[in-house]
DRENPA-647751 format. One record per residue (C-alpha): residue in one letter; x, y, z. Coordinates in nm, 4 decimals. Example, Ala and Ser with C-alpha at 12.3 -4.5 7.8 and 13.67 -1.06 7.14 Angstrom:
# DRENPA-647751
<"A", <1.2300, -0.4500, 0.7800>> <"S", <1.3670, -0.1060, 0.7140>> 
# end
This chain:
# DRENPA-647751
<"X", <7.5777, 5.4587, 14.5373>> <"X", <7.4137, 5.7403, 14.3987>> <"X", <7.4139, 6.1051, 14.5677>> <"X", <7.0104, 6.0734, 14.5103>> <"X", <6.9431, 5.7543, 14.6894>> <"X", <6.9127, 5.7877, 15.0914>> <"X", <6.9669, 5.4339, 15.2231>> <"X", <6.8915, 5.3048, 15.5220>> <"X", <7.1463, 5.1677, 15.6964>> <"X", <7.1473, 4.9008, 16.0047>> <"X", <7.4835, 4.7291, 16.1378>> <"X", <7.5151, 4.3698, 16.0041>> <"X", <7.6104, 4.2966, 16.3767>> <"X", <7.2453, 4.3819, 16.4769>> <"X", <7.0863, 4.0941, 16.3048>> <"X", <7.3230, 3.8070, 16.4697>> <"X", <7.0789, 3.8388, 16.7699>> <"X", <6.7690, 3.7410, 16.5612>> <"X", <6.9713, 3.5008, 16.2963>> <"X", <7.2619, 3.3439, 16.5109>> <"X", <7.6679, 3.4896, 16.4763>> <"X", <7.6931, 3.1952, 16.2539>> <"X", <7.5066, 3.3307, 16.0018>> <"X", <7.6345, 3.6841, 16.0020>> <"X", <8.0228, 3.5149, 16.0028>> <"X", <7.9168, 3.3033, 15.6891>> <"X", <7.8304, 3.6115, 15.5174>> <"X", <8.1426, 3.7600, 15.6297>> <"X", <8.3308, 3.4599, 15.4572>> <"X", <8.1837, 3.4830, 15.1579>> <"X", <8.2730, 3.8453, 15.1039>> <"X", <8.6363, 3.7989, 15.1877>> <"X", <8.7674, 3.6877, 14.8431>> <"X", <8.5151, 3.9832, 14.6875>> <"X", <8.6482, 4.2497, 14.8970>> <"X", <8.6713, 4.6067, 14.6933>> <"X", <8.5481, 4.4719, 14.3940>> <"X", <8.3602, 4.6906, 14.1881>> <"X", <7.9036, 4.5880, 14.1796>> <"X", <7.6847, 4.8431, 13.9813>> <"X", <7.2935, 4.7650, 14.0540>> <"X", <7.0697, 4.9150, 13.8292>> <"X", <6.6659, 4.9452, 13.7450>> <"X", <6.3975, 5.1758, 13.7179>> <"X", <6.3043, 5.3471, 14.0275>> <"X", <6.4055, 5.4761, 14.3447>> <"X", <6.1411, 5.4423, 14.5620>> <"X", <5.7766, 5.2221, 14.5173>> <"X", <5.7877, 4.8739, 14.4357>> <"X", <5.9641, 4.6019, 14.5597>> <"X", <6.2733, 4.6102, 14.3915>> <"X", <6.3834, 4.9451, 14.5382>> <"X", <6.2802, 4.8302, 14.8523>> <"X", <6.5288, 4.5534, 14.8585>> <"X", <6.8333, 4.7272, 14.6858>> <"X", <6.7611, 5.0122, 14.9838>> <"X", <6.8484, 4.7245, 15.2515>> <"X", <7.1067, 4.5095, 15.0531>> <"X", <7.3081, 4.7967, 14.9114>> <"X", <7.4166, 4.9286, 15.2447>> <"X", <7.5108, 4.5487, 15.3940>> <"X", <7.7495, 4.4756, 15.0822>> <"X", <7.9170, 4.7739, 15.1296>> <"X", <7.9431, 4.7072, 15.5101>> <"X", <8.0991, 4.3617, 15.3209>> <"X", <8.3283, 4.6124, 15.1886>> <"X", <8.2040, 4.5603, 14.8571>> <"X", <8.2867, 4.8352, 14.5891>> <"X", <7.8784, 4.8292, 14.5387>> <"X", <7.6599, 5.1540, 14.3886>> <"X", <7.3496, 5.1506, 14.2845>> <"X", <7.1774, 5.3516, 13.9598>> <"X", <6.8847, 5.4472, 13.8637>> <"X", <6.7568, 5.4440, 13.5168>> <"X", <6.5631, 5.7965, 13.3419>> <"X", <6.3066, 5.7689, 13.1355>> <"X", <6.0102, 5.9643, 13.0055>> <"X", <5.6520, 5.9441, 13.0532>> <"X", <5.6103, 5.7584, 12.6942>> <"X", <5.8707, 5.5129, 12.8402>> <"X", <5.7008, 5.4046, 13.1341>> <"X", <5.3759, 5.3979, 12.9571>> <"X", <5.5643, 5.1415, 12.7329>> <"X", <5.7321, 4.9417, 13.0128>> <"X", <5.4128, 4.8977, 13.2299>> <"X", <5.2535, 4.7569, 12.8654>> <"X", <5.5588, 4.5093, 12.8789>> <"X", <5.5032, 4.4430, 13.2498>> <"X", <5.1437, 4.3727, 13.2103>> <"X", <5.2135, 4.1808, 12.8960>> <"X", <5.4851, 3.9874, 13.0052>> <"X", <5.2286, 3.8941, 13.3044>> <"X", <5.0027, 3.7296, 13.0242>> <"X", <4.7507, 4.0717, 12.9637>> <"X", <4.6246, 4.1125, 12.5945>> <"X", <4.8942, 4.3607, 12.4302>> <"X", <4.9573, 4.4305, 12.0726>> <"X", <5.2898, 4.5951, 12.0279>> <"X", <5.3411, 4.8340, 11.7678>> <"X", <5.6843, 4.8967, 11.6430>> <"X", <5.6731, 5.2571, 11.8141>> <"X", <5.6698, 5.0823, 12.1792>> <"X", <5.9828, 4.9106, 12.0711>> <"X", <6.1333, 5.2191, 11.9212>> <"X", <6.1016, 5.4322, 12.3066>> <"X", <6.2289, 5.1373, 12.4688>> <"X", <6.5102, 5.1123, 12.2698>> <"X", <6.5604, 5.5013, 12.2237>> <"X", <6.5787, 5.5522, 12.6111>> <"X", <6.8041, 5.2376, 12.6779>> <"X", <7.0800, 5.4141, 12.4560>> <"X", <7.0216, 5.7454, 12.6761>> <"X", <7.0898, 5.5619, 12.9718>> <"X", <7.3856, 5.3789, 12.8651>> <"X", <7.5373, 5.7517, 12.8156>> <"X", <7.5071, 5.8224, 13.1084>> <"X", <7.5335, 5.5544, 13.3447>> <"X", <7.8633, 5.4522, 13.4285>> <"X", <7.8216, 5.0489, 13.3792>> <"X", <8.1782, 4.9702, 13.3847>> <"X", <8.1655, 4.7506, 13.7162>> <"X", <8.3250, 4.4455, 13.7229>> <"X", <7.9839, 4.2674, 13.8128>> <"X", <7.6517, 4.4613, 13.6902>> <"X", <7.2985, 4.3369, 13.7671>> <"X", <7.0154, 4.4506, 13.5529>> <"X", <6.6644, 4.4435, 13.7561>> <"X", <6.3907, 4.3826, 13.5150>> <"X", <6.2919, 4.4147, 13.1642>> <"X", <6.2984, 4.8583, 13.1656>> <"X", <6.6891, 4.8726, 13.1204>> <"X", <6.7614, 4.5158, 13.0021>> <"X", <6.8814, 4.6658, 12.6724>> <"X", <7.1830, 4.8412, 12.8128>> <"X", <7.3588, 4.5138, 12.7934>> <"X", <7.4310, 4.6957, 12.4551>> <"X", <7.7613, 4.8868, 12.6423>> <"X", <7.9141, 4.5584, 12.7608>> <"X", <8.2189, 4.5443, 12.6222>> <"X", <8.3983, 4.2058, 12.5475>> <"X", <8.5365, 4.0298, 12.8127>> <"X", <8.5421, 4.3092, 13.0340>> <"X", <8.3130, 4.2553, 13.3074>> <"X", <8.0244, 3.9768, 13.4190>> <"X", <7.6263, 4.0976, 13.3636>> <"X", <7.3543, 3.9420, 13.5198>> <"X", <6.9965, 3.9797, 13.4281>> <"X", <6.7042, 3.9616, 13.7391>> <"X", <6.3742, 3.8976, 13.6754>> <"X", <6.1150, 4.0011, 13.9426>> <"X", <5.8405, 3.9302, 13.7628>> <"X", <5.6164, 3.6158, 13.6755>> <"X", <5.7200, 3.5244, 13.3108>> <"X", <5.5327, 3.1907, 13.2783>> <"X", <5.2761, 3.2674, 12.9777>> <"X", <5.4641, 3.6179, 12.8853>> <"X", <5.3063, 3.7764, 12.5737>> <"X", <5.5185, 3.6303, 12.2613>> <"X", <5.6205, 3.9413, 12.1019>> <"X", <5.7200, 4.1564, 12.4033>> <"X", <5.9410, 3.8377, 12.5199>> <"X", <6.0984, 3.7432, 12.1999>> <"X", <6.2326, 4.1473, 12.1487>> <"X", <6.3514, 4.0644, 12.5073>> <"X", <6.4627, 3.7746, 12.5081>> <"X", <6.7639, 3.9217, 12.2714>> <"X", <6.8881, 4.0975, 12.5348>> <"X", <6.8413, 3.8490, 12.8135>> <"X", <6.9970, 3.5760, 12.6029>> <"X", <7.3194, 3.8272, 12.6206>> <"X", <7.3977, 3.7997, 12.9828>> <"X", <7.5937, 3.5714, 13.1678>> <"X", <7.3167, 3.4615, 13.3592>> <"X", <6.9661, 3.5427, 13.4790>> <"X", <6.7870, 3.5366, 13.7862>> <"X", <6.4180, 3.4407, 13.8837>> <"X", <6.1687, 3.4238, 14.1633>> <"X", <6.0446, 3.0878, 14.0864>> <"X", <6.1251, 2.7709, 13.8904>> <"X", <5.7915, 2.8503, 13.6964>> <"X", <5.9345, 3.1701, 13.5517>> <"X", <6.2463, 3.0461, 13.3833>> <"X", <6.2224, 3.0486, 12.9740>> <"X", <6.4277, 2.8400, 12.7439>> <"X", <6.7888, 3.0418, 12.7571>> <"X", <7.1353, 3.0263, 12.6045>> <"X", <7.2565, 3.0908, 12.9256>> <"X", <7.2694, 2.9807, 13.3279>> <"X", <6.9489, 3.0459, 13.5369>> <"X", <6.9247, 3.0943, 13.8963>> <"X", <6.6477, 3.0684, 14.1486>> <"X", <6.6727, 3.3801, 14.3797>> <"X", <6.3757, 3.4885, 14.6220>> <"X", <6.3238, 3.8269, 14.7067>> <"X", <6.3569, 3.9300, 15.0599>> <"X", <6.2279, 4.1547, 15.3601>> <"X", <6.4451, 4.3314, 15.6180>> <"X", <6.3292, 4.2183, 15.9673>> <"X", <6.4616, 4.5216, 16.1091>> <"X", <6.3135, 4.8280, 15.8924>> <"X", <6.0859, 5.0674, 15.9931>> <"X", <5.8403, 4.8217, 15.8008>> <"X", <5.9210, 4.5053, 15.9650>> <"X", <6.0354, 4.6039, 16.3309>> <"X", <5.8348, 4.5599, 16.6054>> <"X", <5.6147, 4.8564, 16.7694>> <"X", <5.4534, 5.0180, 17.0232>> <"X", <5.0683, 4.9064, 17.0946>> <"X", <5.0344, 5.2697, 17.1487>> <"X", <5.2023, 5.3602, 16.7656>> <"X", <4.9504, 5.0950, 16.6523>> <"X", <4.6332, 5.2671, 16.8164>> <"X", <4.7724, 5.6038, 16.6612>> <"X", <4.7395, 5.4902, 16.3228>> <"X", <4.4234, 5.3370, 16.3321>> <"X", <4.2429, 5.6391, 16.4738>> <"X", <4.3847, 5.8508, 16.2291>> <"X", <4.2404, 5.6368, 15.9130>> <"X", <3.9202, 5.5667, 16.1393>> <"X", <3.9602, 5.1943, 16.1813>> <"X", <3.7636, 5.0488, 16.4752>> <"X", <4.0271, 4.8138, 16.6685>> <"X", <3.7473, 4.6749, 16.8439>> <"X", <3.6174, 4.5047, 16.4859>> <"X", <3.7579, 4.2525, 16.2606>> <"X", <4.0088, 4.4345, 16.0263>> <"X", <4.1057, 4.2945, 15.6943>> <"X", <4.3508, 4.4095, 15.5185>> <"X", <4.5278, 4.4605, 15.1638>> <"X", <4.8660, 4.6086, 15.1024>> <"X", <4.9692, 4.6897, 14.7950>> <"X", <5.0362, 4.9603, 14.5130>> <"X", <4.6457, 5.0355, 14.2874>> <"X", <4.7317, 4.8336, 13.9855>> <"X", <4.4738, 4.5990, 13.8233>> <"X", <4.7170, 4.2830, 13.8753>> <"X", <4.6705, 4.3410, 14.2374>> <"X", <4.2936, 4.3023, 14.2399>> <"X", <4.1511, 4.5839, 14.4709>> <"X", <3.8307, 4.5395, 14.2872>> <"X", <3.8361, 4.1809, 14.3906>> <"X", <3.9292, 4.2233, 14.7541>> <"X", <3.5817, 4.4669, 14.7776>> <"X", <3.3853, 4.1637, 14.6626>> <"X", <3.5327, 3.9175, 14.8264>> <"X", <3.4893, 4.1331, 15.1747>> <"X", <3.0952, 4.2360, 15.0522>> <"X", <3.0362, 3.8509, 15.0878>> <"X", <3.2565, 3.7849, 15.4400>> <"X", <3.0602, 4.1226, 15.5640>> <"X", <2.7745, 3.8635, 15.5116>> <"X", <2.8327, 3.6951, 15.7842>> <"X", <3.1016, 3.9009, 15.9607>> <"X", <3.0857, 4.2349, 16.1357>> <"X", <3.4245, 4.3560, 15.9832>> <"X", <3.6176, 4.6186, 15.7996>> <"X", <3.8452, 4.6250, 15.5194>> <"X", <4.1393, 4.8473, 15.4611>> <"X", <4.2640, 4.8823, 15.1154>> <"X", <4.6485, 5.0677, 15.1680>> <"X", <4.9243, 5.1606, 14.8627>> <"X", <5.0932, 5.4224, 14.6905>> <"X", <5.2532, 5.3811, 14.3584>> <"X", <5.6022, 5.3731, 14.1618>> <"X", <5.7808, 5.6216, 14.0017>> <"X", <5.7816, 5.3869, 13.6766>> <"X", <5.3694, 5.2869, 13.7795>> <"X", <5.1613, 5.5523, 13.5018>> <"X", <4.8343, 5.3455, 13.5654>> <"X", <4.7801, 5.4075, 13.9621>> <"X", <4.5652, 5.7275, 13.9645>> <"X", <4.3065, 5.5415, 13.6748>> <"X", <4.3153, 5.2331, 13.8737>> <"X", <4.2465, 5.4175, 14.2231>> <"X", <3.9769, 5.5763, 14.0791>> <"X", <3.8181, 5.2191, 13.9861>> <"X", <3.8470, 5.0879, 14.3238>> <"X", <3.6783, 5.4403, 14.5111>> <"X", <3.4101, 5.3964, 14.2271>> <"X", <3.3733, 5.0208, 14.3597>> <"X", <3.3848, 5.1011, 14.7096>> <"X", <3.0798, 5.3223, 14.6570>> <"X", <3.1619, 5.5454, 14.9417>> <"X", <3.0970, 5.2287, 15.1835>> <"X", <3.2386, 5.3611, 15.5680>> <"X", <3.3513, 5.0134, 15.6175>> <"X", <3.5988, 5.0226, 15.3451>> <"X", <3.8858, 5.2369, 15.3865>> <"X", <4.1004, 5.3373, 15.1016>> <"X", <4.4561, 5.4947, 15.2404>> <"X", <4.6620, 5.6495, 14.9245>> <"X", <4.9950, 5.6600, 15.1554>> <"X", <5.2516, 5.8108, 15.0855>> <"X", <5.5459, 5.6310, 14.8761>> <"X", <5.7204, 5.5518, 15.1361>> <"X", <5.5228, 5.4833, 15.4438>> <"X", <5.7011, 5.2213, 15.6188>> <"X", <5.5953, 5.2313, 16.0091>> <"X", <5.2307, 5.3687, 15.9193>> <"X", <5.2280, 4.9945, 15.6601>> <"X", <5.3775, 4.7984, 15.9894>> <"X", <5.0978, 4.9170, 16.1809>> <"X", <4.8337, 4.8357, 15.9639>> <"X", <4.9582, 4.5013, 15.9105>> <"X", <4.9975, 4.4350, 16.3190>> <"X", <4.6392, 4.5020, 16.3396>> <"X", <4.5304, 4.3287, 16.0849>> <"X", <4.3040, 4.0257, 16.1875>> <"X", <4.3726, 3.8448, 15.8338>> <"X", <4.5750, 4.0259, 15.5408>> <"X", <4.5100, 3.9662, 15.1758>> <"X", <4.7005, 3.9349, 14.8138>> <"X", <4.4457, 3.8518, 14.5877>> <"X", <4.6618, 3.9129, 14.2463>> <"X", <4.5809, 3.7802, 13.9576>> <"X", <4.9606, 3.7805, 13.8477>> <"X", <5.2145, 3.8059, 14.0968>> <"X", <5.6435, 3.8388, 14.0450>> <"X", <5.6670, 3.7075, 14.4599>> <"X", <5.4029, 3.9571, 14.6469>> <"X", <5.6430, 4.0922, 14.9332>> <"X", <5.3458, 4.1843, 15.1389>> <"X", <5.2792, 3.8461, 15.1929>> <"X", <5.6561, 3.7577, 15.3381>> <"X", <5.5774, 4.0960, 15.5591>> <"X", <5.2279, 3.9395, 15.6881>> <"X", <5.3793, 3.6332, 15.7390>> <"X", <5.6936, 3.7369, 15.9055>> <"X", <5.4538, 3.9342, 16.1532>> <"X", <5.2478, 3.6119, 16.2348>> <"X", <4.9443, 3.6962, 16.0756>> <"X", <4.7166, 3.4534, 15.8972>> <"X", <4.7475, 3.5385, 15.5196>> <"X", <4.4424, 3.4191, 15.2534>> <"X", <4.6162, 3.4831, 14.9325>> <"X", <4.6089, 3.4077, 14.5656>> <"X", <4.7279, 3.0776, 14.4000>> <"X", <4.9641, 3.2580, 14.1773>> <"X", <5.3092, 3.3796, 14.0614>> <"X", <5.5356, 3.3610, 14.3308>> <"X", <5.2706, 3.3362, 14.6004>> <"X", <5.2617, 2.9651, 14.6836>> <"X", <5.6316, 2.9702, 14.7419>> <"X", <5.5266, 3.1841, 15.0618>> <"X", <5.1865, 3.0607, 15.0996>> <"X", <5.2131, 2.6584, 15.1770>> <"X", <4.8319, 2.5975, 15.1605>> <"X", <4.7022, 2.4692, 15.5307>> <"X", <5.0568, 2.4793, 15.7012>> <"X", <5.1549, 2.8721, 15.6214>> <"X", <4.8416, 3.0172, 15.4902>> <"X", <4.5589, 2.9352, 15.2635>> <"X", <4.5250, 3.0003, 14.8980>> <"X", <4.1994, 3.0972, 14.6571>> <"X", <4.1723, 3.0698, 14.2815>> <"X", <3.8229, 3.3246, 14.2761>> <"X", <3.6366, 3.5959, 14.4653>> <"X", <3.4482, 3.3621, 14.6430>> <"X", <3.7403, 3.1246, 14.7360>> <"X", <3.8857, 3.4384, 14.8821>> <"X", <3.5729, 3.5175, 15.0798>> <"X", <3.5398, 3.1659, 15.1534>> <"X", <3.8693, 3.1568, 15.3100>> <"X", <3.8331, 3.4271, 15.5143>> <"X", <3.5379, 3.3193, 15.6356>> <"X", <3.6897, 2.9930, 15.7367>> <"X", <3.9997, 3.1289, 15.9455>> <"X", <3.7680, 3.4132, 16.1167>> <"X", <3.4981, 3.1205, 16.2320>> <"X", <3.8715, 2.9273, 16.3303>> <"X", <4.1080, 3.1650, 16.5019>> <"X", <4.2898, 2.9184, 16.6300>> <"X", <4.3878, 2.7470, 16.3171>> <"X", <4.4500, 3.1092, 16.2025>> <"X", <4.6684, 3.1699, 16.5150>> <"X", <4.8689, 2.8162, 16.3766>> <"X", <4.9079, 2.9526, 16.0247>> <"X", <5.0746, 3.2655, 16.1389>> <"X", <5.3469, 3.1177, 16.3414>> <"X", <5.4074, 2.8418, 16.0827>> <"X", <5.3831, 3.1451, 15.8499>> <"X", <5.6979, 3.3458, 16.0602>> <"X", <5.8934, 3.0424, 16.0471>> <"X", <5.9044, 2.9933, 15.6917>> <"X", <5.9997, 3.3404, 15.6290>> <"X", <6.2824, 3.3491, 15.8527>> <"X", <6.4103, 3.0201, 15.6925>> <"X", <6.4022, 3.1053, 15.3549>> <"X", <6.2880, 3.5066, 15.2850>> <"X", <6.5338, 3.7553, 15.5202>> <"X", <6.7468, 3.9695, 15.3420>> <"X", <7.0653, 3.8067, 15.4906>> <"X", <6.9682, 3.4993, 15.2722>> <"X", <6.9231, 3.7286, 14.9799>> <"X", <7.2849, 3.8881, 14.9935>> <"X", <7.4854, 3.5757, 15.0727>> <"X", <7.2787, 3.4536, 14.6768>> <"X", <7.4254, 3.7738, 14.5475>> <"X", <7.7714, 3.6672, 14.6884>> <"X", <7.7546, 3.3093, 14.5932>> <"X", <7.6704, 3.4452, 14.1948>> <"X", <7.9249, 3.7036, 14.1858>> <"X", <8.2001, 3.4263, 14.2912>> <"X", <8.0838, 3.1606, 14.0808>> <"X", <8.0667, 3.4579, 13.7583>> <"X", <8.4313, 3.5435, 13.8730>> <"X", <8.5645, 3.1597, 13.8642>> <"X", <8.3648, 3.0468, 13.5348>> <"X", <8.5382, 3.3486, 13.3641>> 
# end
């Protein structure tokens, strides 16, 4: 791994108690025949985001695997990540015309960073469009690429994905969040859900007295109904939306709302879009905006735990981890039909899902007039996660692709 990445590391052995010895032998299995073998992750940031959220769990259990496994981060310029987060937004479906200079950065910047990253493992995985291009180094025959898409690629914007898709078409094989995001490819595609770490500072359990802590330091009333979104300031999160959606619950509701995030290294647009949402909030006491820190992990568990109902009102969504962190922490989740969502989100058994504004309001409205049904949703809500979105589950994927890459070849 690199010397600039500080993961966090937990014993494989600690999560038998919550998954079942089984489960942490199978993974053991797997690994055998991959033992020493040579795994190069690489994308765009080091900390913010999902993505370097997950490789900061995963990396340190393959290597516990005894997997040969590093992880690298692309550079890039400020004109680069203004021209990725164009591509991210475009491939989402926004309005984008490219002009052959956006192409020109990408480009220019991929052939930095294949100078000067390594990629000679034996298995490389490429997260995201920002370095897809260094597929350019791959020399013939000598090692096994895989491409992973995080984001939601269902109506991307034609031009961005056909430059793209040149790349993509390259690898051995590509990886997506959802059925829905797979695109007509010369090559094998593979349904892989992201993942939370039940035992991170972010997930964990803690302390009612931790809890109280946090909420008197951002002013939040425990004693009032607390709703909550968590999630970087970026316009395909909504924070706008969430305000009006809680202006018409506060209708009828005596409540709060708490609007928490930080942003990513590769993320240019998070101090304009901040600024929208404190000009929308209108200085309203009820409505707290927390800029936390990048990496804020227990003071985002807290928040969540006291959370009466938590919100992801995107209006595109990759997967939306904050929803498998809600969910794993039993709380009722009203959340937007989109993206990746509704793989979490089972409408009426683990949450329920709006297409508007009002829907949202409306559905808030619903579970805080029904807290038992709310108090259902949540525990059907924990189940599902721990089934099917636990970062064990995610690493024994990665194991099962890199032996099915070594035996095709």
């Amino acid at each position: 791994m690199s010397e600039t990445l500080a993961l966090s590391r937990i014993p494989l052995d600690d999560y038998a108690e919550l998954l079942g010895a089984g489960e942490i032998e199978e993974l053991r299995a797997l690994a055998k025949p991959l033992r020493g073998r040579s795994i190069e992750m690489i994308n765009s940031t080091a900390v913010g985001g999902g993505v370097a959220e997950i490789l900061n769990r995963l990396v340190p259990l393959a290597e516990e695997l005894e997997l040969n496994i590093k992880w690298d981060v692309m550079t890039g310029g400020e004109d680069f990540f203004e021209v990725t987060k164009s591509f991210h937004n475009a491939l989402h479906g926004a309005p984008y015309r490219a002009s052959p200079r956006d192409f020109e950065i990408f480009l220019a910047y991929n052939e930095r960073n294949r100078a000067t990253l390594p990629l000679d493992a034996e298995f490389m995985v490429i997260h995201d469009p920002q370095p897809a291009a260094l597929i350019d180094a791959r020399k013939p025959g000598a090692n096994h690429w895989a491409w992973r898409c995080h984001i939601d690629l269902s109506h991307p914007n034609r031009a961005v994905w056909d430059f793209l898709e040149k790349f993509v078409s390259r690898y051995d094989g590509a990886m997506f969040s959802s059925p829905e995001f797979s695109r007509q490819l010369p090559i094998p595609q593979y349904l892989f859900y992201p993942a939370i770490d039940p035992l991170s500072e972010k997930n964990q359990e803690l302390q009612p007295d931790f809890i109280a802590e946090v909420l008197k330091r951002y002013r939040i009333d425990p004693q009032r109904t607390i709703l909550t979104q968590i999630s970087r300031f970026d316009r395909l999160k909504d924070p706008v939306g969430v305000i009006r959606a809680f202006r018409i619950v506060k209708r009828y509701f005596d409540c709060q709302l708490v609007l928490a995030g930080g942003g990513a290294a590769d993320d240019p647009e998070g101090a304009v879009v901040l600024k929208e949402v404190l000009r929308e909030a209108d200085n309203d006491p009820d409505i707290k905006i927390l800029e936390l820190p990048t990496w804020a992990p227990l003071e985002v568990n807290a928040l969540q735990r006291a959370s009466t109902i938590v919100i992801q009102k995107s209006l595109r969504e990759g997967f939306g981890l904050t929803v498998s962190e809600a969910l794993w922490k039993k709380k009722p989740v009203v959340a937007s039909a989109v993206g990746g969502i509704p793989i979490q989100i089972i409408h009426k058994h683990t949450g329920l899902l709006s297409h508007s504004v009002e829907g949202t309001a409306y559905q808030i409205r619903f579970l805080l007039s029904h807290p038992e049904i709310a108090a259902k949703l949540g525990e059907h809500g924990h189940q599902h996660v721990k089934e099917n979105f636990l970062i064990t589950q995610k690493l024994k994927r990665y194991l099962t692709l890199f032996l099915t890459l070594a035996r095709a070849a």
